[in-house]
C-alpha positions in Angstrom: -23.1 176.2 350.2 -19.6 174.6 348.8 -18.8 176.1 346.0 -17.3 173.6 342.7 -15.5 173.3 339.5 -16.2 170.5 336.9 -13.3 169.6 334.8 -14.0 167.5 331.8 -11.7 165.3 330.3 -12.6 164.2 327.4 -10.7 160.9 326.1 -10.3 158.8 323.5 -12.2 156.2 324.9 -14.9 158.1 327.8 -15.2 161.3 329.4 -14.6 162.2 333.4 -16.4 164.6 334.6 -15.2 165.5 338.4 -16.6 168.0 340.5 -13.8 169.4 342.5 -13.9 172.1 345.6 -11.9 175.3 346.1 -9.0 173.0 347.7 -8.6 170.6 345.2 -10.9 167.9 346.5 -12.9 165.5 344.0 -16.0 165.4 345.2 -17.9 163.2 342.8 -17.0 161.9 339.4 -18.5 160.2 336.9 -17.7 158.6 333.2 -19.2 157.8 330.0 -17.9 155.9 327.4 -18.4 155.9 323.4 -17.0 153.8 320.8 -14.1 154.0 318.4 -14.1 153.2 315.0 -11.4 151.6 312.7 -13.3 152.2 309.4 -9.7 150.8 307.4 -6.4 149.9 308.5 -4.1 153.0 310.0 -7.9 154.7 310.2 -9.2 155.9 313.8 -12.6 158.3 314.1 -15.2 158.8 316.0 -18.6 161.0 316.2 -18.4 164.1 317.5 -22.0 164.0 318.6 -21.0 161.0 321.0 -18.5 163.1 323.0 -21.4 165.5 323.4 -23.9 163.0 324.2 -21.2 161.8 326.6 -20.3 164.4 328.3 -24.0 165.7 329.3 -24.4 162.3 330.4 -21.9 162.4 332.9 -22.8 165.8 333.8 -26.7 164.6 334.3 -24.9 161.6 336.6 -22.9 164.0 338.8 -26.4 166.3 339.4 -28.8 163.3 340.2 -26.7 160.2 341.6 -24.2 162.2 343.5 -26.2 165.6 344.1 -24.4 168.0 342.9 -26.7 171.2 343.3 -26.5 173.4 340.0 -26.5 176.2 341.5 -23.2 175.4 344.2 -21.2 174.8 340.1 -18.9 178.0 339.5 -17.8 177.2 335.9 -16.4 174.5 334.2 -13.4 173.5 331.4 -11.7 170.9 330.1 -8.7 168.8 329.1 -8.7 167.1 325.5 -7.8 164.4 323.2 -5.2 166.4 320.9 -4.9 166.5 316.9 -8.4 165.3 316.6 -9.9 166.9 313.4 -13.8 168.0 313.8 -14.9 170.0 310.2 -18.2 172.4 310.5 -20.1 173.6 307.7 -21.4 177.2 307.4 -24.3 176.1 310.4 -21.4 174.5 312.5 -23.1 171.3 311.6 -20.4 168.0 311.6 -19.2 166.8 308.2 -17.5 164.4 308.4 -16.5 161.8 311.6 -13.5 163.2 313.7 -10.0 162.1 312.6 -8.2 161.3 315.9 -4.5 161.5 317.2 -3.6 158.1 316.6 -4.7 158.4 312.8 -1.7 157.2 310.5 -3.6 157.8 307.1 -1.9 160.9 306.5 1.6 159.8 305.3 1.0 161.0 301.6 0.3 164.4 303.0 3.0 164.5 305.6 5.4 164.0 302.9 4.0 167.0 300.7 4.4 169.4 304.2 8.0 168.1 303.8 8.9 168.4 300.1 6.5 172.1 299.8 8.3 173.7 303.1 11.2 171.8 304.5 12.5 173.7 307.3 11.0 176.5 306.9 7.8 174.8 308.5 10.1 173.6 311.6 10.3 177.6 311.8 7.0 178.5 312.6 5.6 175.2 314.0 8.9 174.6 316.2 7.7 170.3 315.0 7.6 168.3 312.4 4.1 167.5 310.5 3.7 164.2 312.0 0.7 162.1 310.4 -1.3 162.4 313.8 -1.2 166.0 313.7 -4.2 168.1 312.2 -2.8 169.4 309.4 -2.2 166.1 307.8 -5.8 165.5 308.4 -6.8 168.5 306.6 -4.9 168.3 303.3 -6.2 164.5 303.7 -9.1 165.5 303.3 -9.1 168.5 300.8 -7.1 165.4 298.4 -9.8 162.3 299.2 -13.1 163.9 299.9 -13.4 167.4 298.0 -17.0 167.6 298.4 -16.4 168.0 302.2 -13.8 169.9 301.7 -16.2 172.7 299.6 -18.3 172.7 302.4 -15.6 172.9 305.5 -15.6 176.5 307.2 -14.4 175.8 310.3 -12.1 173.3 311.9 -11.9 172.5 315.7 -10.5 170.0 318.0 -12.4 167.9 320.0 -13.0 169.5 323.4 -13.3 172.5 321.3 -16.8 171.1 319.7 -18.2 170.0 322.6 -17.5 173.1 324.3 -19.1 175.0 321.6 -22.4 172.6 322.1 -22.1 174.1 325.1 -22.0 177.9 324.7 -22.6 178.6 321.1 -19.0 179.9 320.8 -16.1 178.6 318.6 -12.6 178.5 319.3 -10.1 176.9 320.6 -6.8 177.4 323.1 -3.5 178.2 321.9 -2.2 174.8 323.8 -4.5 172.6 321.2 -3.7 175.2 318.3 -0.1 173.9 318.5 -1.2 170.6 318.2 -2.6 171.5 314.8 0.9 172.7 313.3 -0.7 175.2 311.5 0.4 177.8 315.0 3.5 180.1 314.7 4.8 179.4 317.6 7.0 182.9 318.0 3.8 185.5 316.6 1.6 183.1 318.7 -1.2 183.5 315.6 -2.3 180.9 312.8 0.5 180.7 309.8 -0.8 182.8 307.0 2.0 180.9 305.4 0.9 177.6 306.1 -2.5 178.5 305.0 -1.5 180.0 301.7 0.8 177.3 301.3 -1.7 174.5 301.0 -4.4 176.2 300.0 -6.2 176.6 303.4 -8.5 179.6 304.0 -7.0 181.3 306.8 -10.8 181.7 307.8 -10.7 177.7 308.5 -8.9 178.5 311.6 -10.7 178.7 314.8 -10.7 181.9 317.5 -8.0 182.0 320.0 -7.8 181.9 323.6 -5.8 181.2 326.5 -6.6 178.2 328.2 -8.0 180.0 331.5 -9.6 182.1 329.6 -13.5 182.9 329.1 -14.9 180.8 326.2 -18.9 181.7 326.9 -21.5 180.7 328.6 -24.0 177.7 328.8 -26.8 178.4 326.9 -30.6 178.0 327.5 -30.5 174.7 325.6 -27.6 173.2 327.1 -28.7 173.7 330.3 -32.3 172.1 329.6 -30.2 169.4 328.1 -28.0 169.0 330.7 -29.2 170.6 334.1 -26.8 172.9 334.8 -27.4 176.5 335.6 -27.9 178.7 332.0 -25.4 181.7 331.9 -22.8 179.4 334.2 -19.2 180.6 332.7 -17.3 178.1 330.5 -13.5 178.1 330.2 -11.3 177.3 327.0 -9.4 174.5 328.6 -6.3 172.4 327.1 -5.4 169.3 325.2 -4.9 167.0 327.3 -1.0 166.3 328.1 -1.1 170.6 329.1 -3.9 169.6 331.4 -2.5 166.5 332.8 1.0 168.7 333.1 -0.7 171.3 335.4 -2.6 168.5 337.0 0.7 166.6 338.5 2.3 170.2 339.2 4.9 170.5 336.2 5.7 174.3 336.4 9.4 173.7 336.7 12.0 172.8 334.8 13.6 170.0 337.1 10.4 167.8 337.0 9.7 165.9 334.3 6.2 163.9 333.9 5.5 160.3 332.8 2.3 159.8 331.6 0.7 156.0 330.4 -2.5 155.8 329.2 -3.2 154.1 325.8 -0.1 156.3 324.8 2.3 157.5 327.1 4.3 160.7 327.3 7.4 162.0 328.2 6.8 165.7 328.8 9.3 168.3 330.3 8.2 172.1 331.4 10.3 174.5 328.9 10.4 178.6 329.5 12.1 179.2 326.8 10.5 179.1 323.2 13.7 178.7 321.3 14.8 175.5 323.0 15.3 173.1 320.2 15.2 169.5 320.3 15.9 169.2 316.5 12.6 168.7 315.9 12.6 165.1 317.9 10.6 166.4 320.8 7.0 167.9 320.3 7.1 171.5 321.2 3.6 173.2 322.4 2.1 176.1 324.5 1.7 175.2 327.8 -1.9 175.7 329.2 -0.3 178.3 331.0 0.2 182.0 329.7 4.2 182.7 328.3 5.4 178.9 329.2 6.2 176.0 327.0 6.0 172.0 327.6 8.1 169.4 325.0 6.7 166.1 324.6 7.6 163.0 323.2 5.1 160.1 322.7 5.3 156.5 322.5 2.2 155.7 320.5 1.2 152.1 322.2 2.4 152.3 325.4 -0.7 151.5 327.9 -2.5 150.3 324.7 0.5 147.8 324.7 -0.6 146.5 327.8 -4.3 146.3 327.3 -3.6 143.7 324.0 -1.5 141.7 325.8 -4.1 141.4 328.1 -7.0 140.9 325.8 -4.9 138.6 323.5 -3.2 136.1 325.9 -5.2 137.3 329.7 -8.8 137.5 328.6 -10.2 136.2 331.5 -8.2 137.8 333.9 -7.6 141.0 335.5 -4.6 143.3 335.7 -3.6 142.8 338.8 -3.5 139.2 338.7 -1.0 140.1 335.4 1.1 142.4 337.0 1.7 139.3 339.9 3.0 137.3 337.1 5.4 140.2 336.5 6.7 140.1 339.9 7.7 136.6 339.9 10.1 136.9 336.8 13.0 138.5 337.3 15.1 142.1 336.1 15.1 142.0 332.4 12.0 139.1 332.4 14.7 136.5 331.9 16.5 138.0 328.9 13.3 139.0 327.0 13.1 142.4 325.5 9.8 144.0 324.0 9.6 147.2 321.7 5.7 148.7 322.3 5.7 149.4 318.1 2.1 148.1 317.6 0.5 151.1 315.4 4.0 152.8 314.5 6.4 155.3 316.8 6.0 159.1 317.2 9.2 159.8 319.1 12.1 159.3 318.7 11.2 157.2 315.8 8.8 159.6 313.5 7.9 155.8 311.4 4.4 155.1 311.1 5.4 151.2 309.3 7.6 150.3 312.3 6.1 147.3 314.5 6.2 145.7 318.1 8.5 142.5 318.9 9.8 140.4 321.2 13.0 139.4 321.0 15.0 137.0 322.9 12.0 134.2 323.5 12.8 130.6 324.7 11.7 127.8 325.4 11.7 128.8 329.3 9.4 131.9 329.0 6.8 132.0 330.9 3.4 134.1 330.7 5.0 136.3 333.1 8.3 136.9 331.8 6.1 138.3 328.5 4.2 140.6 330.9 7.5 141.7 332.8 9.0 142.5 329.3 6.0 144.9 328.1 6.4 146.6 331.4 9.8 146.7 330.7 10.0 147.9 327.2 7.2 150.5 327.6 9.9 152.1 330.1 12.4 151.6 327.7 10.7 153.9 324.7 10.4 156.1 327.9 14.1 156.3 328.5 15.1 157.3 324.8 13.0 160.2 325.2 14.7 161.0 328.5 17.5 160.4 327.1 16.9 163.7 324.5 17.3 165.5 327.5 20.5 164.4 328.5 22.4 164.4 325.1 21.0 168.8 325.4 22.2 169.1 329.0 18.5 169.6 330.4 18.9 168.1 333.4 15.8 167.1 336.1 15.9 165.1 339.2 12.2 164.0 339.7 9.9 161.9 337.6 6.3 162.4 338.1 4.7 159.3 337.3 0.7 159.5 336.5 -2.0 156.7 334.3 -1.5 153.4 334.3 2.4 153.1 335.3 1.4 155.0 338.5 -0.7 152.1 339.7 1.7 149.1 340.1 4.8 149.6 343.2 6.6 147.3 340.8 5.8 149.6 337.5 7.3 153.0 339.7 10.3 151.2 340.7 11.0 149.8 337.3 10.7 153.4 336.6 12.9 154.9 339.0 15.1 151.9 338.0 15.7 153.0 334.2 15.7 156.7 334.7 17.7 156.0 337.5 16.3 159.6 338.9 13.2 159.8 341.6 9.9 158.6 340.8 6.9 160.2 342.8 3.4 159.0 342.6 0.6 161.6 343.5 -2.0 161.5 346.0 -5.0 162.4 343.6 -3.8 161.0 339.9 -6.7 162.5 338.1 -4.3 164.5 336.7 -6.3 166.1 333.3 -9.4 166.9 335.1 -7.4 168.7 338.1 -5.6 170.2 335.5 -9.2 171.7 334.1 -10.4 172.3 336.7 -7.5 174.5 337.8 -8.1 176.5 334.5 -11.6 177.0 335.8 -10.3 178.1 339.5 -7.6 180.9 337.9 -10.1 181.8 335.8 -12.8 182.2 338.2 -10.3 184.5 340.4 -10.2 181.9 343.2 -6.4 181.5 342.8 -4.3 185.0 341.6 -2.2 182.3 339.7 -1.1 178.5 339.1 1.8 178.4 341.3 -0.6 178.8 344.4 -3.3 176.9 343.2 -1.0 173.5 343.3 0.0 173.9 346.4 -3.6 173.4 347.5 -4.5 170.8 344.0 -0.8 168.6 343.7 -0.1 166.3 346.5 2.4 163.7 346.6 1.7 160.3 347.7 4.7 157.7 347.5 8.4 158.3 346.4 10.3 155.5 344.6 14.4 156.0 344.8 16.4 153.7 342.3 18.5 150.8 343.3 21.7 151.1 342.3 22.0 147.8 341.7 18.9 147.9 339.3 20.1 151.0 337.8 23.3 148.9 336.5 21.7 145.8 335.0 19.4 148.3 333.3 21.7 150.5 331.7 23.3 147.0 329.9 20.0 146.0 328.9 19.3 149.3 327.7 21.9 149.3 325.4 20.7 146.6 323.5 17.1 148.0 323.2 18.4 151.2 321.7 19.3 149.0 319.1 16.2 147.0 318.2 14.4 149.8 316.0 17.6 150.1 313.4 17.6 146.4 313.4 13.8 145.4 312.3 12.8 149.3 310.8 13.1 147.4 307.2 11.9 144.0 308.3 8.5 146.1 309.6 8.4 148.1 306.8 8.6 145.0 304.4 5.9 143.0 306.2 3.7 145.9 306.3 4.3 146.0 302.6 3.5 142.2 302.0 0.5 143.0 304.6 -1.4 145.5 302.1 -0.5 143.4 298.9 -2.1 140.5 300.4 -5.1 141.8 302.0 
């Protein structure tokens, strides 16, 4: 009997569940999908429970529709949405719903990280305490709702609490516990002084583990809940942008990936801790033992294409979009578009800053607008790249995964701006590879991850820039990098006028 590994990725929107063999093969996968709630502006949660309910009912799927025998499932992990704040009471029961990554409540408390520690927090945390992290979301919630916060013992991530449905075990790997900025990132341990900073119980903090490591077991109830076998070994996993990382094969430091789903990431493999972006550039354990990844993220990138879409394509499909695209032209016309729609993480730490166009005319078309998302989302990319640069860390291949890994026209504009090569991959479920890979080294199928990719990370299509491209794009570049200074106050006034007036 074949043997497999189910990597979950849980999302922001559903969660994949793939069943994958010994060489890297998906054999089946199936989805479910839960909602998102916007309970105020700047405010995203969801329900824990849904993720769970979710996940078992993609599991379920996998065992009946495609017939994935129980007993031919080695052990299971997962990749997961980051930052997202789940808070347990003394029984491990929910409080509140989960604060998620793209929550920009937290500005108050961001500020009070700032002012209380200053650099000193840079540190240990080797980042700045963006609002989307999980430490914002904390204090948030020990200033607004202190009758949760009496009752809060525990904190986890989300792929943490669903794991923890599933074995009865809490804790959570050290790639997620970065996330948190509440990790020292050189005593690899939760910051006593963070903690006794801000008045945070040191006790809040969950178990660590390294993300192959051995979380527990499913439990009896889980596995009359979900079908799988009872006693079947579980796996602590990573957030997601570690998973996808080992997913698309970046254990080097001359490939850098580029990642667009509803935000999209610039992520570079680091092996040194100490590498310092001046705080610019996320800085987080890698999902594997002793390495390092940096990050930036551009908050609305995919997301930037999916309301365009829904606002001025809702009856159409993206395909049918992207053809527009193709028949404007290299800089869509002289139309430029910053993807600012719910504030910037990097290199713009400005939650009030907002999309625009800029440059429309009376000739613009429907797909000139669509060329100039595609565009601009590349753009945010390239300022992130360009962190790189300006610290002589050089790389000469992009890995492109998501939704900019779909379109021939999206790679080259790609390999176009970077102006470096831009490889697609033959299997771009990227995060569930990558957990499943943590299940595989965990399991002792592979001794390590260098020789597990060579079996899981295939390339598929290479794009090479046109040097031609490359030149128009630099020019246009230039003026993009100037956009942000230019409307930063207009933005921040209109948001102003926004709350005043709603």
């Amino acid at each position: 009997m074949e043997k497999y590994v189910l990597g979950v990725d849980l999302g922001t929107s559903a969660v994949k569940v793939a069943a994958i063999t010994k060489n890297g093969i998906i054999a089946a996968q199936q989805s479910s999908s839960y909602p998102l709630s916007h309970p105020q502006v700047g405010f995203s949660e969801q329900d824990p429970q849904d993720w769970v309910t979710g996940t078992t009912a993609a599991i379920h799927k996998l065992l009946t529709q495609d017939h994935i025998a129980p007993t031919a499932i080695a052990g299971l992990s997962f990749s997961g949405q980051m930052h997202g704040l789940v808070l347990l009471d003394h029984n491990n029961q929910v409080l509140r719903p989960a604060i998620l990554w793209d929550d920009t409540r937290t500005s108050k408390q961001r500020q009070e990280v700032e002012t209380k520690m200053g650099h000193k927090f840079i540190q240990i945390t080797h980042n700045q305490p963006l609002e989307g992290f999980t430490l914002p979301k904390l204090l948030w919630v020990q200033e607004n709702e202190p009758e949760i916060w009496q009752q809060a013992t525990t904190f986890l991530l989300p792929k943490d609490y669903v794991r923890y449905c599933m074995t009865g075990k809490l804790a959570t790997d050290y790639s997620d516990a970065t996330g948190t900025v509440m990790l020292d990132i050189d005593t690899q341990s939760w910051s006593k002084e963070i903690c006794d900073t801000f008045n945070i119980p040191l006790s809040i903090c969950p178990p660590l583990l390294h993300s192959s490591e051995l979380a527990g077991h499913i439990t009896d109830a889980y596995a009359k809940t979900s079908g799988l076998q009872a006693n079947m070994p579980v796996f602590a996993g990573a957030a997601d942008n570690a998973a996808s990382a080992l997913g698309a094969g970046i254990l080097q430091t001359n490939t850098v990936l580029s990642s667009i789903g509803t935000s999209g990431v610039v992520l570079k493999y680091e092996s040194n801790a100490q590498t310092n972006y001046q705080e610019v550039l996320q800085f987080e354990d890698h999902a594997i033992n002793d390495a390092y990844y940096s990050m930036g993220v551009t908050l609305a990138a995919g997301d930037s294409l999916n309301w365009f879409k829904k606002t001025f394509y809702p009856q159409t499909d993206f395909s049918q979009m992207i053809q527009d695209a193709e028949h404007s032209t290299l800089g869509a016309h002289g139309l430029l578009y910053t993807p600012y729609l719910i504030g910037e993480r990097a290199p713009y730490a400005d939650a009030k800053i907002r999309g625009s166009f800029i440059g429309v005319d009376s000739s613009h078309v429907r797909g000139d607008f669509v060329r100039a998302v595609l565009e601009g989302i590349i753009f945010s990319f390239e300022d992130l790249m360009q962190i790189y640069a300006s610290h002589n860390n050089m790389f000469d291949t992009v890995i492109s995964i998501g939704g900019g890994a779909k379109s021939p026209l999206w790679l080259q504009i790609q390999a176009d701006i970077f102006n470096k090569k831009v490889v697609s991959l033959a299997n771009e479920q990227t995060a569930s590879l990558g957990a499943a890979m943590l299940a595989t080294v965990g399991l002792g199928w592979y001794p390590d991850f260098i020789s597990c990719t060579k079996n899981f990370v295939k390339v598929k299509t290479t794009y090479n820039p046109i040097p031609e491209h490359v030149s128009q794009y630099h020019e246009l570049y230039a003026i993009y990098h100037q956009i942000y200074s230019q409307t930063k106050d207009l933005s921040s006034r209109l948001i102003d006028f926004r709350q005043k007036n709603k």
